[in-house]
C-alpha positions in Angstrom: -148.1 -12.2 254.1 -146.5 -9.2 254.5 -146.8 -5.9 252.0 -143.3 -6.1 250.9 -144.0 -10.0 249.8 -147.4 -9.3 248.3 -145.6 -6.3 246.1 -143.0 -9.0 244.7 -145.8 -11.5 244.5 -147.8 -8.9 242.3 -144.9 -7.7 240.4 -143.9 -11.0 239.1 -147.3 -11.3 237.7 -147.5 -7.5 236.2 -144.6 -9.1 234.5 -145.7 -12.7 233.7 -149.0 -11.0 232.3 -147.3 -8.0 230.4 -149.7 -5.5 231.8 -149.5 -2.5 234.3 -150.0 -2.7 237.8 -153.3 -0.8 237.5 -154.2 -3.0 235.0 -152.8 -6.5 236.9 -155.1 -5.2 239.7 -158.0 -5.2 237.9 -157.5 -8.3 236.0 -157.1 -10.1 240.0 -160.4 -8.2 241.2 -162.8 -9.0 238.3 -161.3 -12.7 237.5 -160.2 -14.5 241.0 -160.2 -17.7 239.7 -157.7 -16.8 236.9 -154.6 -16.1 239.3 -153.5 -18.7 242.0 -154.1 -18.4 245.4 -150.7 -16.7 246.2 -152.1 -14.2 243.9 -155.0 -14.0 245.5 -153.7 -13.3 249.2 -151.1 -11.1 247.9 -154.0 -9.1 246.6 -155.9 -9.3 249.8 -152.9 -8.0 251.4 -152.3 -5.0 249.1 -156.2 -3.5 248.9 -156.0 -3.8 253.0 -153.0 -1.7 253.1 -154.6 1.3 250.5 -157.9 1.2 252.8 -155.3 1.8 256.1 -154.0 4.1 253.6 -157.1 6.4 252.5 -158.8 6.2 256.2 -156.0 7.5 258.0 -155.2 10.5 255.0 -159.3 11.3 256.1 -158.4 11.4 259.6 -155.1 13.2 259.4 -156.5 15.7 256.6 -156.5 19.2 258.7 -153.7 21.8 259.1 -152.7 22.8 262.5 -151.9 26.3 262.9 -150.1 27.9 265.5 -151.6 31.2 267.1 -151.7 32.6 270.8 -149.5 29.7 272.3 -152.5 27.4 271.1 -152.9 25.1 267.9 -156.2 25.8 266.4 -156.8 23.1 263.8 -158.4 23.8 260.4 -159.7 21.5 258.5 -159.7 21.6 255.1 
C-alpha cells in the first residue's frame, strides 16, 4: 500500500469514528482487533513513513556554513 492510500484509508475511518487523527491513531495502536485489516496495514504503512521521517530529520539536523571556500558543518 502506498502512503497516499493508507492516508484515505485512515481518513475514512477518522471520519466513520468521529475522532481526530491523533486520536484514530491511537484507537488502531492500542485496539488492533477493533479496525479491519485494511486498517491495519494502512496503519503499518503510515508509522513506517514517520520513522523514515524522524531518522532522517536526526541525520540531516546540522547547519552548513560557508567560510574560507569550505563548508564547516555545525551541528546543532
Amino acid at each position: 500500500m502506498r502512503l497516499l492510500t493508507a492516508l484515505k484509508v485512515i481518513q475514512k475511518e477518522m471520519e466513520f469514528m468521529g475522532m481526530s487523527s491523533e486520536k484514530v491513531l491511537d484507537f488502531i495502536q492500542k485496539n488492533p482487533l477493533a479496525v479491519s485489516q485494511k486498517t491495519l496495514e494502512a496503519f503499518k504503512v503510515y508509522t513506517d513513513y514517520q520513522e523514515i521521517i524522524e531518522a532522517s530529520k536526526k541525520e540531516d539536523d546540522h547547519l552548513y556554513v560557508e567560510g574560507d571556500n569550505t563548508l564547516d558543518t555545525i551541528k546543532l
